[in-house]
N, C-alpha and C positions, 0 to 999 in steps of 0.2 A: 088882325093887325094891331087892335089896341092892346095888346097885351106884352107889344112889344117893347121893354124900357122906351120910356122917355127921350125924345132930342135920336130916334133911330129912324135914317132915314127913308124908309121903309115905310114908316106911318104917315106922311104924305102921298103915300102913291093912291089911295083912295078917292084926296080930292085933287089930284093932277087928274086923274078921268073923269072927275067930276068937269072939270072945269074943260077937259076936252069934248065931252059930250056936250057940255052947254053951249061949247064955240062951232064942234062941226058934226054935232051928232054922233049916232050909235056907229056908224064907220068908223069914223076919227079914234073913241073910245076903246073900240074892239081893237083895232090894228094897234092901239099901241097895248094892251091887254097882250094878244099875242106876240107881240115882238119882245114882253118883258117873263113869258114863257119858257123853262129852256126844253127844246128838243119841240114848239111847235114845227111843222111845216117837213118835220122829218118820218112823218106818220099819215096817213090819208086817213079822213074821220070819212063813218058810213057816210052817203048821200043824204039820206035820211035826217042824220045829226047835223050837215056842215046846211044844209037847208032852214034848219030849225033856229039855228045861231044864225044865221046873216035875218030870217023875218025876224027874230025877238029883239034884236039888237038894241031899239029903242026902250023895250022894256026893263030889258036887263037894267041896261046903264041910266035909262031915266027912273026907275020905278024900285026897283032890288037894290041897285048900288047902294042910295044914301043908307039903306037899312044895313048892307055888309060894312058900312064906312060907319056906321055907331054900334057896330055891335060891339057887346061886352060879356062874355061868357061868365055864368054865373058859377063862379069856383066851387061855393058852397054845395052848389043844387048838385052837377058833377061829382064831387069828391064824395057825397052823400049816394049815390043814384046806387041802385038795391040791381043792378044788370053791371057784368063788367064793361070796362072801356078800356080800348089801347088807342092810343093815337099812335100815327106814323109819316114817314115823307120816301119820296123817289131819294135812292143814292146819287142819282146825279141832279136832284135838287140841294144838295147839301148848301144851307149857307142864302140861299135867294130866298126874299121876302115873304112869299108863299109857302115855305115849310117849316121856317123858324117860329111859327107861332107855334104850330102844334109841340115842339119840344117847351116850351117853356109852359103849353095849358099841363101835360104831361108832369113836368114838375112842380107846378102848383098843387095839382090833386093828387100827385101821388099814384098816377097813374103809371102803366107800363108804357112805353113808344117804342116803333120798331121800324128799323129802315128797310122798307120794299125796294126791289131792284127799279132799276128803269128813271121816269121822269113823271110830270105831272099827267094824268090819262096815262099812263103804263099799259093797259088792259087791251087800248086800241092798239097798241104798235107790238106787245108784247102777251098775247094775254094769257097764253100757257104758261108763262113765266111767272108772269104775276099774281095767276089761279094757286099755281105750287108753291108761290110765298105765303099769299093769303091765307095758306090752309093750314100754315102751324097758328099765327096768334087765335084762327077762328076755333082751330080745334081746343086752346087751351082755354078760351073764352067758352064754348060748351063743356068742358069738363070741371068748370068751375077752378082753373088755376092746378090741373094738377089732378084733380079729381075723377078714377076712372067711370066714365058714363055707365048707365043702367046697362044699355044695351049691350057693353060690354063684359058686363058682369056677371052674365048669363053662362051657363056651362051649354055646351052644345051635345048633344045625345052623344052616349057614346057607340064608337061601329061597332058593328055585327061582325059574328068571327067572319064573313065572306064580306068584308068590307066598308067603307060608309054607305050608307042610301044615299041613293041620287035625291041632287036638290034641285028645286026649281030656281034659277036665277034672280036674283035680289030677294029671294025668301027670307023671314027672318028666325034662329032659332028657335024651339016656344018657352 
């Protein structure tokens, strides 16, 4: 959020939770956390997840928060870092305070950004969808931007006049 110009109203929303966590706890905080989400409550999160978020509530917003309310991403270390990065946001985040940072760390460093279908957690209400988006930045991210990988740089035997040999399943050529 700090990364947001100046005087954007967007950069209070950190200590408005703050200040609702301190008035009515990690309920108070969380409910309006998801009420400033778009497309919560339109997705059932596993048991398992929607469990784990109502016990941590406290820690989240007492203990995490002030650390996500000062963080300040270090452009240089980023714009340096020896692994690609792409940032990205839900299509139907366009514009809400939660996606606008990453276009702007993206254009500091020079990074690529790419807009994923869907909304914030995509994966739980969408997640074939958002596996088949995932898998072009990830693939160009393994190939080095472009770069055919080893594996596929391999020639695969060529067939027998009576055919190809049978292959075992996820084999790989040698």
């Amino acid at each position: 959020m700090n990364v947001l110009p100046a005087g954007d109203p967007a950069r209070g929303f950190f200590a408005e939770l703050a200040a609702l966590y301190a008035e009515g706890g990690g309920p108070a905080a969380g409910r309006r956390f998801a009420q400033t989400v778009r497309g919560e409550g339109t997705y059932r999160w596993p048991d398992d997840l929607w469990q784990r978020f109502l016990s941590n509530q406290d820690h989240l917003f007492g203990s995490e928060w002030p650390g996500f309310a000062a963080f300040q991403p270090d452009e240089a270390a980023l714009g340096a870092a020896p692994f690609p990065i792409v940032l990205g946001a839900g299509a139907e985040d366009r514009g809400l305070y939660y996606a606008r940072p990453s276009v702007e760390i993206a254009r500091r460093i020079g990074s690529p950004w790419t807009e994923f279908p869907g909304i914030h957690m995509e994966f739980l209400r969408g997640p074939v969808a958002f596996a088949a988006a995932l898998r072009t930045p990830a693939t160009g991210m393994h190939t080095g931007g472009g770069r055919v990988p080893e594996l596929w740089e391999v020639s695969p035997p060529a067939p027998s006049p009576a055919g190809p040999a049978p292959r075992t399943p996820g084999a790989r050529w040698p």
